[in-house]
C-alpha positions as CSV (number, residue, x, y, z in Angstrom):
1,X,39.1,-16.4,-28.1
2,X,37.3,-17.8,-24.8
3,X,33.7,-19.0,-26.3
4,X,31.0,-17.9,-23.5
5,X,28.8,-20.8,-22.8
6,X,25.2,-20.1,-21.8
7,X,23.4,-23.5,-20.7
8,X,19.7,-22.9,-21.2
9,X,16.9,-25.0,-20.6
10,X,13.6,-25.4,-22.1
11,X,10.2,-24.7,-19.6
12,X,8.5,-27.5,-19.0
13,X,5.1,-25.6,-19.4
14,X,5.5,-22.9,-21.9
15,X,8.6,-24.2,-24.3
16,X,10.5,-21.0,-23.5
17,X,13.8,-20.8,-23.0
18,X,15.2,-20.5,-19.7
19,X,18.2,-18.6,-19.1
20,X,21.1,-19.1,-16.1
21,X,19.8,-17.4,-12.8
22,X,15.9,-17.3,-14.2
23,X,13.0,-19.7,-13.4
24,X,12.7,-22.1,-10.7
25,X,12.7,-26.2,-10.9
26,X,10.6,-28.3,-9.2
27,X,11.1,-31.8,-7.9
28,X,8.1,-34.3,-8.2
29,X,8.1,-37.1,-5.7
30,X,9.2,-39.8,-8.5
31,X,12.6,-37.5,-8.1
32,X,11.8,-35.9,-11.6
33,X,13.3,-32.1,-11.8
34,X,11.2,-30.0,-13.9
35,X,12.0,-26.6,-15.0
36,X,9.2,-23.2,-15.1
37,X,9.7,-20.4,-16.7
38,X,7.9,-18.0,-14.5
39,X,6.7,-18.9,-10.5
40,X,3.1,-19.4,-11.6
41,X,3.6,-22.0,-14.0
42,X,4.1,-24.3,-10.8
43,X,0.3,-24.7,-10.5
44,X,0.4,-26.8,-14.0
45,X,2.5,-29.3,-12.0
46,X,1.2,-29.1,-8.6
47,X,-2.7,-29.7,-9.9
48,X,-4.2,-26.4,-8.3
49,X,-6.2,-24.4,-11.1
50,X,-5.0,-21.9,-13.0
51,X,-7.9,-19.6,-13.1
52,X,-7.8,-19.2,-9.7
53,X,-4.6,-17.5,-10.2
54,X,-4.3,-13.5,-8.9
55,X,-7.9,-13.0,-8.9
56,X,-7.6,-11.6,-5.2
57,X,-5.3,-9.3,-6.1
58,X,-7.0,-8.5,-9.3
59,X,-10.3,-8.1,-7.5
60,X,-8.9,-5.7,-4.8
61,X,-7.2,-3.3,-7.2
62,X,-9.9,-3.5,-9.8
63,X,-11.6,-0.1,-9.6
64,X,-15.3,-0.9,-11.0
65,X,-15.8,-3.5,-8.6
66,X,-18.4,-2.4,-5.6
67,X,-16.6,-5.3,-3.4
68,X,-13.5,-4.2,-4.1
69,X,-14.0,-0.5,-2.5
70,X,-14.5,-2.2,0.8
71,X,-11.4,-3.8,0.9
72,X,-9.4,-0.3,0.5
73,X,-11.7,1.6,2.4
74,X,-10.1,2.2,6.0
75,X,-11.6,2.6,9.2
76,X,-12.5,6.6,10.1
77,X,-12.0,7.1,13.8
78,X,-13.9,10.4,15.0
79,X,-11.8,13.5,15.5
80,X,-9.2,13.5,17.8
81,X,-7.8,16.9,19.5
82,X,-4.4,16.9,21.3
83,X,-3.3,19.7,23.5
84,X,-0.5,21.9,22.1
85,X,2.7,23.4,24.2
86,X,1.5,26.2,26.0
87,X,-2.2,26.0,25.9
88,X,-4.2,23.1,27.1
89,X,-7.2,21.4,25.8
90,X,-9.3,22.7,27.6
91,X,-8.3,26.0,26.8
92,X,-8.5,25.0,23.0
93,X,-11.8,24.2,23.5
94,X,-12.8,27.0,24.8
95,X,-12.0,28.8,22.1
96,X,-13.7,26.5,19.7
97,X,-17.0,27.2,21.5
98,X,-16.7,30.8,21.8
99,X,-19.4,33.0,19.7
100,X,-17.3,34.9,16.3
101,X,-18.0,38.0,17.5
102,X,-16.0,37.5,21.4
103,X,-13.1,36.2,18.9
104,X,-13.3,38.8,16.6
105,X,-13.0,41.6,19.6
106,X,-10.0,39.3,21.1
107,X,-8.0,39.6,18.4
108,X,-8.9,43.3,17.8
109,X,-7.5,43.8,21.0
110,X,-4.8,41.7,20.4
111,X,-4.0,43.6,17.7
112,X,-4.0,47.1,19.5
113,X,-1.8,45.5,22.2
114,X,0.5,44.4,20.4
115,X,1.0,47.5,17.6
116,X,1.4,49.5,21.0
117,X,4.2,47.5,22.6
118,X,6.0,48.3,18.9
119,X,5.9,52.0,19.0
């Protein structure tokens, strides 16, 4: 029987194994290749803080935080109306405007008109 070889490697960081396809290496300047589990395990060999790590995104997501609602807040333009096919917008707004009773008697009418045209 064929014996399947996995070649893993230790992380450099954490001591967890790393399997074929997984984790990224890094090469130092002194041409040393180092070997991280996850991607954010780099900032233990490129010096930048680990505390520092996610806490935008942590920040914009997290929901009790009073600076975090502006971020997801979006900008609310005011209305906007857009004229349909076959009436204008003028004509729509003219209707807006009109007083409930003048509508109510327009479609009463309506109404009238169009049950006569059906008998």
């Amino acid at each position: 029987l064929e014996i399947l070889y996995r070649r893993t490697e230790l992380c450099h960081f954490s001591g967890a194994k790393i399997y074929p396809g997984k984790g990224i290496r890094f090469i130092c300047a002194d041409s040393q290749v180092i070997s991280l589990h996850q991607a954010h395990m780099d900032s233990h060999v490129t010096g930048s803080s680990t505390r520092r790590m996610g806490v935008a995104q942590l920040r914009m997501f997290c929901c009790n935080d009073l600076f975090a609602l502006d971020y997801r807040r979006t900008l609310v333009k005011g209305l906007q109306l857009w004229s349909i096919v076959g009436a204008t917008l003028e004509v729509i707004q003219k209707k807006r405007t009109e007083k409930p009773e003048v509508r109510d008697a327009a479609r009463e009418a309506a109404l009238r008109y169009a049950t006569f045209l059906c008998d």
